[in-house]
C-alpha positions as CSV (number, residue, x, y, z in Angstrom):
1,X,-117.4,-49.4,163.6
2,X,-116.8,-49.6,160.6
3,X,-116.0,-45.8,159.2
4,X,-113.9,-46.2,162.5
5,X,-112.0,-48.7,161.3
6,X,-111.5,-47.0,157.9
7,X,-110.4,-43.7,160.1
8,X,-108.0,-45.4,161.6
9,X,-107.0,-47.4,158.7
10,X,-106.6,-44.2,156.9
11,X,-104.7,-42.2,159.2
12,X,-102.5,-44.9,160.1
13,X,-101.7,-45.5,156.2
14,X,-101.3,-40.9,156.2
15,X,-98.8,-41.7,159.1
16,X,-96.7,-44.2,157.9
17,X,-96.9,-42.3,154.5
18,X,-96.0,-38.6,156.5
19,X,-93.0,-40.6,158.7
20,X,-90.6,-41.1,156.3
21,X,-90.5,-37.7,155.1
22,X,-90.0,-36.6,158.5
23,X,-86.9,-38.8,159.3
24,X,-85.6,-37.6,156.2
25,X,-86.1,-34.2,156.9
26,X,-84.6,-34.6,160.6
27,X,-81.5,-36.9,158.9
28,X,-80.9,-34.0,157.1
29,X,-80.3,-31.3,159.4
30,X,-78.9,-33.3,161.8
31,X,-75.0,-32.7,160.8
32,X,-75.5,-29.0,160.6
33,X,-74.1,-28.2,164.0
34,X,-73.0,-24.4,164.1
35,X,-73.3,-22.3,161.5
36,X,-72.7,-22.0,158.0
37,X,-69.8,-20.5,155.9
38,X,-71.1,-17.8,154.0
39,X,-68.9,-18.2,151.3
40,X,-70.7,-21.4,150.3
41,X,-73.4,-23.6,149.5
42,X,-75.3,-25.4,152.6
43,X,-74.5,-28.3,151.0
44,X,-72.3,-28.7,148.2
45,X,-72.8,-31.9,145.2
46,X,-70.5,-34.5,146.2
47,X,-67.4,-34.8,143.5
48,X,-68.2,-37.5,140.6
49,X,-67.2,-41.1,141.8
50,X,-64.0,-42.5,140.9
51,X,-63.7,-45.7,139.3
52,X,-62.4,-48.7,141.9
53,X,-59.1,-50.3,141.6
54,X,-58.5,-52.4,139.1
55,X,-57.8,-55.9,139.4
56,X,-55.0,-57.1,141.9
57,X,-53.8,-53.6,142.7
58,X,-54.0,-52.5,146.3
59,X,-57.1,-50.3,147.8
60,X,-55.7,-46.7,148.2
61,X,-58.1,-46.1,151.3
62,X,-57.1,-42.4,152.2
63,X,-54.2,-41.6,150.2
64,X,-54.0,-38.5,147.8
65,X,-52.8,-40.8,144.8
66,X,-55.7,-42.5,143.1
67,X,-54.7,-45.9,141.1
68,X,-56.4,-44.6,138.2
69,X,-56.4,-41.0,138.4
70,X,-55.9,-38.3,140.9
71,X,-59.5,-36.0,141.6
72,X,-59.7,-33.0,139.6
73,X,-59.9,-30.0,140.9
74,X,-63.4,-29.0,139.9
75,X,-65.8,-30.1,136.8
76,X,-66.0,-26.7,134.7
77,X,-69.4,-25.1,134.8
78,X,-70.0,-25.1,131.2
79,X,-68.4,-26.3,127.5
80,X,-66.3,-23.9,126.0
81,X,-68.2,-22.5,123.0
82,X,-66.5,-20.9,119.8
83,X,-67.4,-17.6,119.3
84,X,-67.7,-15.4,115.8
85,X,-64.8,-13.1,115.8
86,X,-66.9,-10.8,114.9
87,X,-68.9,-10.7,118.6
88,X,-65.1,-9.7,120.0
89,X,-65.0,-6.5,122.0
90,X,-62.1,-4.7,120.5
91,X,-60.1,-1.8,121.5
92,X,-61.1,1.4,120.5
93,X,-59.1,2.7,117.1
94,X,-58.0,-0.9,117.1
95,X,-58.0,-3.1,113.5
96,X,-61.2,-4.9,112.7
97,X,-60.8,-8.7,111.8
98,X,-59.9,-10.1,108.6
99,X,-58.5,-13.0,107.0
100,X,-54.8,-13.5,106.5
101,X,-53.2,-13.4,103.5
102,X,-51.9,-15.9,101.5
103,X,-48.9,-17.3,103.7
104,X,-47.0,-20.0,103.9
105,X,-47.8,-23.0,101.7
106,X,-48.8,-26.3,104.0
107,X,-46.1,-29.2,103.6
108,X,-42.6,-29.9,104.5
109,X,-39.8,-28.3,103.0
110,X,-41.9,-25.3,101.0
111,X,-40.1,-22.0,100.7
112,X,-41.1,-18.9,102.3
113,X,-43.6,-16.9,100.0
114,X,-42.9,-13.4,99.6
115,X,-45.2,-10.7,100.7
116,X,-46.6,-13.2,103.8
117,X,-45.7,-10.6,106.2
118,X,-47.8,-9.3,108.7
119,X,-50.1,-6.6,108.1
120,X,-49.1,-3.1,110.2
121,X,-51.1,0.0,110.1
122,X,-49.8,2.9,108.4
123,X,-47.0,5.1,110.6
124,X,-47.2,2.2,113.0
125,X,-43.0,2.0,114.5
126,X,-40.6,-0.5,112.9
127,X,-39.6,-3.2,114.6
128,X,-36.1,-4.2,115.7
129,X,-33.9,-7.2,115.0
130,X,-32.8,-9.1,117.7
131,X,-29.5,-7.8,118.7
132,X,-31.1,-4.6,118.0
133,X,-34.5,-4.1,120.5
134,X,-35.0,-1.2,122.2
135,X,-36.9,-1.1,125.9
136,X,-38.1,0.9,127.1
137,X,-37.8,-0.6,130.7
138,X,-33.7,-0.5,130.0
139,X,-34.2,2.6,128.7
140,X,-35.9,3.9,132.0
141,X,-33.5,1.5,134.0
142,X,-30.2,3.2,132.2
143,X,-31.6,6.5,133.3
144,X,-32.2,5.8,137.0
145,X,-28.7,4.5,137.0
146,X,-26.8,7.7,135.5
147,X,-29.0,9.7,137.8
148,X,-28.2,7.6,141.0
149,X,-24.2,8.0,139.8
150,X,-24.9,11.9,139.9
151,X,-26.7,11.7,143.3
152,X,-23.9,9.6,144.5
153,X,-21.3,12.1,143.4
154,X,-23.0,15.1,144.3
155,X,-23.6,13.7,147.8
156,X,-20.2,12.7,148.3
157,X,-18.6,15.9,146.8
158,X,-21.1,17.7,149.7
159,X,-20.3,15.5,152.4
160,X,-16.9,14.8,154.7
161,X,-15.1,13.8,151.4
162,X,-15.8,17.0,149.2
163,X,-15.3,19.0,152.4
164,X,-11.4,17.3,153.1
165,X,-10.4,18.0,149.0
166,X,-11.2,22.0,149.7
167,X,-9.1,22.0,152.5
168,X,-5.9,20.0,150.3
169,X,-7.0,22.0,147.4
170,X,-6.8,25.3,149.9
171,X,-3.5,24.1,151.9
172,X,-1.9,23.9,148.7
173,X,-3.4,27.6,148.0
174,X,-1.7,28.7,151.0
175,X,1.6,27.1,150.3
176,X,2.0,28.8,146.7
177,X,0.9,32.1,148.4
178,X,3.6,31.6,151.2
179,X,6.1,30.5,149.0
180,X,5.2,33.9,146.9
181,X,5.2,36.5,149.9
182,X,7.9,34.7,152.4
183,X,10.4,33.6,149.2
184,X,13.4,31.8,150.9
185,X,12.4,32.5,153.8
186,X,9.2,30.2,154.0
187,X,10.7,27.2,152.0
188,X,13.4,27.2,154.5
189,X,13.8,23.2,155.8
190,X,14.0,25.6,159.0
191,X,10.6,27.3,159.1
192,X,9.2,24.1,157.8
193,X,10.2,22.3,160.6
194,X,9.0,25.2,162.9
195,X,5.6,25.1,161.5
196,X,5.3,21.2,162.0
197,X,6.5,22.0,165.7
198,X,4.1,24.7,166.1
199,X,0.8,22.6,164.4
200,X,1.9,19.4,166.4
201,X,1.3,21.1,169.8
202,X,-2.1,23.0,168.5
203,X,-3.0,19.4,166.9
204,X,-3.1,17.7,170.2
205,X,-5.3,20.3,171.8
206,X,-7.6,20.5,168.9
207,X,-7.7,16.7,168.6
208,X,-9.4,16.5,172.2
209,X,-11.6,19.6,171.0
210,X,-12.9,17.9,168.2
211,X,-14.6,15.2,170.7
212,X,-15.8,17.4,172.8
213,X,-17.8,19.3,169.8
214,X,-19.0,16.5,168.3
215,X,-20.5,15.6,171.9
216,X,-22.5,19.2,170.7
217,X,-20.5,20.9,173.9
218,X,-17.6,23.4,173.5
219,X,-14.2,23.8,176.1
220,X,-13.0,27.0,176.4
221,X,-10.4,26.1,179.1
222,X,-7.2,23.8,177.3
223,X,-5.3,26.8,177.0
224,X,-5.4,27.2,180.5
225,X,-5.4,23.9,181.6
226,X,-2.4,23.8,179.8
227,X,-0.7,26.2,180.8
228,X,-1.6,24.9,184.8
229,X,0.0,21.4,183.8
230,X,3.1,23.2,182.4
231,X,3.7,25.1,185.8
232,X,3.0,22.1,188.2
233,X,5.2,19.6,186.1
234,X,7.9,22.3,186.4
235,X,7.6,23.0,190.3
236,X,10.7,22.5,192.5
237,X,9.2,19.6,194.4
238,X,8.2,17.6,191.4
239,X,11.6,18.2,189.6
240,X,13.3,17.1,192.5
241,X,11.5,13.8,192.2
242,X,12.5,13.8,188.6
243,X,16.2,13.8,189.7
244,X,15.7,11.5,192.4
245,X,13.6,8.9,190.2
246,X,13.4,9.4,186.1
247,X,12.2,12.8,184.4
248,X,8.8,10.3,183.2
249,X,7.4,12.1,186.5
250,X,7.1,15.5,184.7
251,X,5.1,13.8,182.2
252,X,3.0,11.7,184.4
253,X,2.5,15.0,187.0
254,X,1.7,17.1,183.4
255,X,-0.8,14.6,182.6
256,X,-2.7,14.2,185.9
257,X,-3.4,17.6,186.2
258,X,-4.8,18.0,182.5
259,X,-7.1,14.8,183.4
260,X,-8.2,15.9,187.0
261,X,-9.3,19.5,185.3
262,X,-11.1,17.8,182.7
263,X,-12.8,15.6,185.2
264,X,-13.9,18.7,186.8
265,X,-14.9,20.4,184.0
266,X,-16.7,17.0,183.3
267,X,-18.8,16.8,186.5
268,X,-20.0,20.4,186.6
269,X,-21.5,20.0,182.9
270,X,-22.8,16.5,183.6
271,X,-24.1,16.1,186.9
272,X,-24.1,19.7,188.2
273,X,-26.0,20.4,184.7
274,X,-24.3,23.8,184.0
275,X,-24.1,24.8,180.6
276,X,-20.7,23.8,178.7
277,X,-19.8,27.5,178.2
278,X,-19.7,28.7,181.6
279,X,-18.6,25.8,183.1
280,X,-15.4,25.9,181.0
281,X,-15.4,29.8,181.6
282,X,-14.9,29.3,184.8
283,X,-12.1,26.8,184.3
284,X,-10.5,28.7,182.3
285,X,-10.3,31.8,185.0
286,X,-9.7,29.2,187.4
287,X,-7.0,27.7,185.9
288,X,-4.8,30.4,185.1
289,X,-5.3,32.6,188.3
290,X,-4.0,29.3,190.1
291,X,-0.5,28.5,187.9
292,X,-0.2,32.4,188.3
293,X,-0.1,31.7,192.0
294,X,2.0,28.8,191.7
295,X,4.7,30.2,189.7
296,X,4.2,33.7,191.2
297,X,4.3,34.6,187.4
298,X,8.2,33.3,187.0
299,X,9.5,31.1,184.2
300,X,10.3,27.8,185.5
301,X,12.9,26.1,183.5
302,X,13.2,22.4,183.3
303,X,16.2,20.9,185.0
304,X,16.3,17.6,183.4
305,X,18.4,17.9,180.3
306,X,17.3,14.3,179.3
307,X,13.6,15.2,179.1
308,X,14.7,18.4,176.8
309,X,16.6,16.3,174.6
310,X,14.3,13.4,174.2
311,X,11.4,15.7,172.8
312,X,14.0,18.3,170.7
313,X,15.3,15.1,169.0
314,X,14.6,14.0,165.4
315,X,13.6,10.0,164.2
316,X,13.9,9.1,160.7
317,X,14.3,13.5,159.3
318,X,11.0,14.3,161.9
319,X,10.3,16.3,165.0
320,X,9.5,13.9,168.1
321,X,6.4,16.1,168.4
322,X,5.6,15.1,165.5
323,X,5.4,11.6,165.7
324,X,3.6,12.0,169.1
325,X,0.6,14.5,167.0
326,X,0.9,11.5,165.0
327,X,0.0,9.0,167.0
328,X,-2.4,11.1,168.9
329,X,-4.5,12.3,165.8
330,X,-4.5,8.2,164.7
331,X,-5.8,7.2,168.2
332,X,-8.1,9.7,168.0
333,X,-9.2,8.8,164.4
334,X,-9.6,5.5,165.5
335,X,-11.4,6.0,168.9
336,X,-14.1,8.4,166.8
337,X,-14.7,5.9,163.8
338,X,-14.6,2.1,164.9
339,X,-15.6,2.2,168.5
340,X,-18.3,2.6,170.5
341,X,-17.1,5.4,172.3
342,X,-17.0,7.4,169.0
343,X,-20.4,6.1,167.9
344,X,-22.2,7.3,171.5
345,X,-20.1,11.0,171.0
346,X,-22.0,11.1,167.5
347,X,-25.0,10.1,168.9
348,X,-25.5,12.5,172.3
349,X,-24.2,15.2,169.6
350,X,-27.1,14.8,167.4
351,X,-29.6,14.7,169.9
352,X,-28.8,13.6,173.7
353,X,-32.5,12.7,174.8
354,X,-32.7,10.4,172.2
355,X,-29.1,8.9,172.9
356,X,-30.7,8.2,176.7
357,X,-33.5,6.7,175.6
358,X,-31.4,4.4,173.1
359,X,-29.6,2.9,176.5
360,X,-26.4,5.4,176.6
361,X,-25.5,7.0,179.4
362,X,-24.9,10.6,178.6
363,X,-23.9,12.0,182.0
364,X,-21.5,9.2,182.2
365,X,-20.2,9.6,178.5
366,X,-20.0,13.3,178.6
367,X,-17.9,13.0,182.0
368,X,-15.8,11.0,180.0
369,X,-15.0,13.2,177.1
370,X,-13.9,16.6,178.9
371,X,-11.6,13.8,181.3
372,X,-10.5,13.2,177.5
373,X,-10.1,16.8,176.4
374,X,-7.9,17.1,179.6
375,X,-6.0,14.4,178.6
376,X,-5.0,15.8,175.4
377,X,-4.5,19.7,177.2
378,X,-1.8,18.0,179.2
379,X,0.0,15.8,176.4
380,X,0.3,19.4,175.1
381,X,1.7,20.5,178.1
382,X,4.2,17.8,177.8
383,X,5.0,18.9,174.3
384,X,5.7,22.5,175.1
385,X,7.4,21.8,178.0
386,X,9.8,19.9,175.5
387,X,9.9,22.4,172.6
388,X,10.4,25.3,175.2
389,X,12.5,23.7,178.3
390,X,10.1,26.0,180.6
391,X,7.3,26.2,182.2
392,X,4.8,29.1,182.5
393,X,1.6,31.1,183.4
394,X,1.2,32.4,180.6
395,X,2.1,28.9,178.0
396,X,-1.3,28.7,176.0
397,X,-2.7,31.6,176.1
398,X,-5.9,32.1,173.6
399,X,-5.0,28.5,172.7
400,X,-8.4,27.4,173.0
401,X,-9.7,30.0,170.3
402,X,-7.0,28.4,168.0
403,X,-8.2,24.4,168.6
404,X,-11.7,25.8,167.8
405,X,-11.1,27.4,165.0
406,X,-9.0,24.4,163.3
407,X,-12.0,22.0,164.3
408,X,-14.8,24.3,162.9
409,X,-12.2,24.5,159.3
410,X,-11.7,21.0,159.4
411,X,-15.5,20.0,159.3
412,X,-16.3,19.5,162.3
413,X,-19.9,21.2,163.2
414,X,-20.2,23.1,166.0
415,X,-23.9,22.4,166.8
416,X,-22.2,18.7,167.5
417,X,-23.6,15.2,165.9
418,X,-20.6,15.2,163.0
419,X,-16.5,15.3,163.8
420,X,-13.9,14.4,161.7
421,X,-10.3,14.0,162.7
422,X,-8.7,14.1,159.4
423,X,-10.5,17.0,158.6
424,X,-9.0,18.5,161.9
425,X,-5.5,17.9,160.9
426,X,-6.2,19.6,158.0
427,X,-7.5,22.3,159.8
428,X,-4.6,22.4,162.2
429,X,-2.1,22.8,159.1
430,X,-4.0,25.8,157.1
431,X,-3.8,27.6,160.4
432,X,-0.6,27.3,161.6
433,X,0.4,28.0,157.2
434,X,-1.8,31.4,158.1
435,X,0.1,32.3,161.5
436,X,3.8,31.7,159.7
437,X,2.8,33.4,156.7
438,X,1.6,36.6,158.8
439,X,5.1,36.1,160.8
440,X,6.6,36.6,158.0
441,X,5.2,39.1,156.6
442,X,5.5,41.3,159.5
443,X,1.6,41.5,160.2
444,X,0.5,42.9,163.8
445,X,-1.1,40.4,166.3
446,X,-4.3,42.4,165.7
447,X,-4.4,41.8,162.3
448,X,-3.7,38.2,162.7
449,X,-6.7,38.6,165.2
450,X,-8.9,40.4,162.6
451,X,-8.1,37.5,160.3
452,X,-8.6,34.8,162.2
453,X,-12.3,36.1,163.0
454,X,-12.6,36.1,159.5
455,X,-11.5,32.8,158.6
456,X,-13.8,31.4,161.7
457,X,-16.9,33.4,160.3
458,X,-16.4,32.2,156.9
459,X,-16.7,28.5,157.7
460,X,-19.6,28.7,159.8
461,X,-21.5,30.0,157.1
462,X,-19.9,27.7,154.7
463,X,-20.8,25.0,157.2
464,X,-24.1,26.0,157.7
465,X,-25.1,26.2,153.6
466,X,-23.5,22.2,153.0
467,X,-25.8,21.0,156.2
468,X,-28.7,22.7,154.8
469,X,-27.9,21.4,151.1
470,X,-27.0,17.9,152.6
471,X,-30.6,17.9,154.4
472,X,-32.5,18.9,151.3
473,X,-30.8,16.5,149.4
């Protein structure tokens, strides 16, 4: 009973001695829910206690500010120790330690003493006053700026810019040479005029050209779209009307017929998906077998005197046709650089597929542009009509290879993506220089021919070597 007793006695005092370790072993694991960061301790040290707030100042409970002081960030692991300078690692070849020198001499008001300067190795660089440092970082920076000025020139001396100054600098060229072979002749206020006729009717046509190139397609039929317009705005019916009414009916008939045969030409290439060459082939046959068979191959001459005299007259010393190349090849500048419409014609030029997957309608857009190359074919029609007083069959013949040739001089490249309108004017007026100078001089159509072949082969090739400089660059 007794060793019972002293059993029990014992295990219950081995019990209540084993139960508070349990509870504090339980108490301990109970806040671990998930698991643990593995970045950290299991359980970091609490943060030394802050002192409480002193006497009649307010309890901050939770706030940040502390009315003593804030917590610190973090006690440091260990006191800093001072080390030997002699248990440095150094870098390699670098000075060893030693003492300084005698330098200056502690209190206020004690002069420099001479020879406290600091110690530099032998051949070590001399250092610079303060207006006179040298950096190498402005060095480098001065550098990358004079060779960013010679990119930026060289870029924009290979570009549209540098391309539009040959052309002046070769237009003056021509005017020297013409002013050389032709003598009186060519510096005549006459011829002059005659030329600025002549390059205002091929400036129209190659104003509409120069979209349709840039679009990367080509329009082998103005010429004889033009000629077409010229022959139905001269037909006895529509004249008629133009007595009956006002002579603005040869003009609006002239332009109707230039837009329906772009529209044509339009549909065929963009919905009928015929290549731009034959479709315009095709036109082009088309075209002129059909005014032939209008005019049964006659001269039609215009009966309204007031339409003659409206386009023959002069404002301010200029040609009416002119004014109207002027405003054409301004419209046309403006319609290719600051609108959309100019913007999409760059873009389906460059690369179509990519144009239709950017949201632009390319059948729809390319539609419009050959309506737009008819447009201009019958403006022209309008402005021969005027210069000539008749129409004809045979008005703008091989016209088509002229408006190509001044876009593809004036910049514009013929694998499309890139046009330029000023560059086409300038264009327009080196070739109609060449064909007067060759008049002049009493040169064969053949040899004009030859020539102009020539000069079309030349600036393909010169085209082709600034696109390949401007994509290495």
């Amino acid at each position: 009973m007794a060793e019972r007793e002293a059993g029990e006695d014992s295990v219950g005092r081995a019990g209540h001695s084993a139960r508070p370790a349990t509870d504090r072993r339980r108490a301990r694991d109970q806040h671990t829910v998930g698991r643990e960061p593995a970045e950290g301790d299991a359980r970091p040290l609490a943060g030394a206690r802050l002192r409480r707030a002193a006497a009649r100042r307010a309890h901050p409970w939770c706030r940040c500010g502390r009315p003593r002081r804030d917590l610190r960030t973090g006690a440091p692991s260990r006191r800093c120790r001072h080390r030997c300078a002699h248990g440095l690692q150094r870098d390699p070849r670098g000075a060893r330690a030693r003492r300084p020198r005698a330098g200056r001499v502690g209190g206020a008001g004690r002069a420099h003493v001479a020879g406290a300067g600091h110690r530099r190795a032998p051949g070590a660089r001399p250092r610079y006053g303060r207006n006179n440092r040298v950096s190498e970082q402005a060095t480098a920076a001065a550098g990358s700026t004079e060779s960013r000025e010679k990119g930026r020139i060289r870029s924009l001396l290979s570009g549209a810019a540098g391309h539009n100054l040959g052309l002046v600098v070769a237009l003056i060229l021509l005017c020297v040479v013409g002013a050389v072979t032709g003598g009186e002749r060519f510096v005549d206020v006459g011829n002059l005029l005659t030329i600025l006729r002549l390059a205002a009717v091929f400036g129209v046509l190659a104003v509409g050209m120069t979209f349709v190139i840039t679009s990367g397609g080509i329009d082998l039929s103005v010429g004889s779209v033009m000629g077409l317009a010229t022959v139905w705005a001269t037909t006895w019916s529509t004249q008629n009307m133009a007595e009956s009414f006002h002579w603005i009916i040869i003009v609006i008939t002239a332009l109707v017929v230039g837009t329906a045969a772009g529209l044509i030409n339009g549909v065929i290439i963009a919905y009928g998906r015929v290549v731009p060459f034959i479709a315009t082939l095709a036109m082009l046959a088309g075209a002129r077998g059909l005014a032939e068979l209008i005019s049964d191959r006659q001269t039609q001459r215009v009966t309204s005197t007031e339409f003659v005299d409206f386009f023959r007259m002069d404002l301010l010393g200029v040609p009416m046709l002119v004014w109207i190349f002027a405003v054409v090849a301004v419209a046309g500048w403006f319609l290719l650089n600051r609108t959309t419409f100019g913007r999409r014609t760059v873009a389906i030029g460059g690369n179509a597929e990519a144009a239709r997957l950017a949201g632009i309608k390319v059948r729809r857009h390319t539609l419009y542009i050959y309506a737009l190359a008819g447009l201009a074919a019958g403006i022209a029609a309008v402005m021969m009509l005027g210069r000539t007083g008749a129409g004809t069959s045979t008005h703008g013949m091989l016209y088509e290879l002229e408006a190509i040739a001044m876009v593809v001089v004036g910049g514009t490249l013929l694998a499309g993506g890139r046009g330029t309108i000023f560059g086409t004017v300038l264009g327009v007026l080196i070739f109609t220089l060449l064909l007067n100078i060759f008049t002049l001089n009493n040169m064969s159509s053949s040899a004009q021919l030859v020539a102009k072949g020539a000069i079309i082969v030349v600036a393909v090739l010169l085209q082709q070597r600034l696109s390949r400089r401007a994509r290495s660059s």
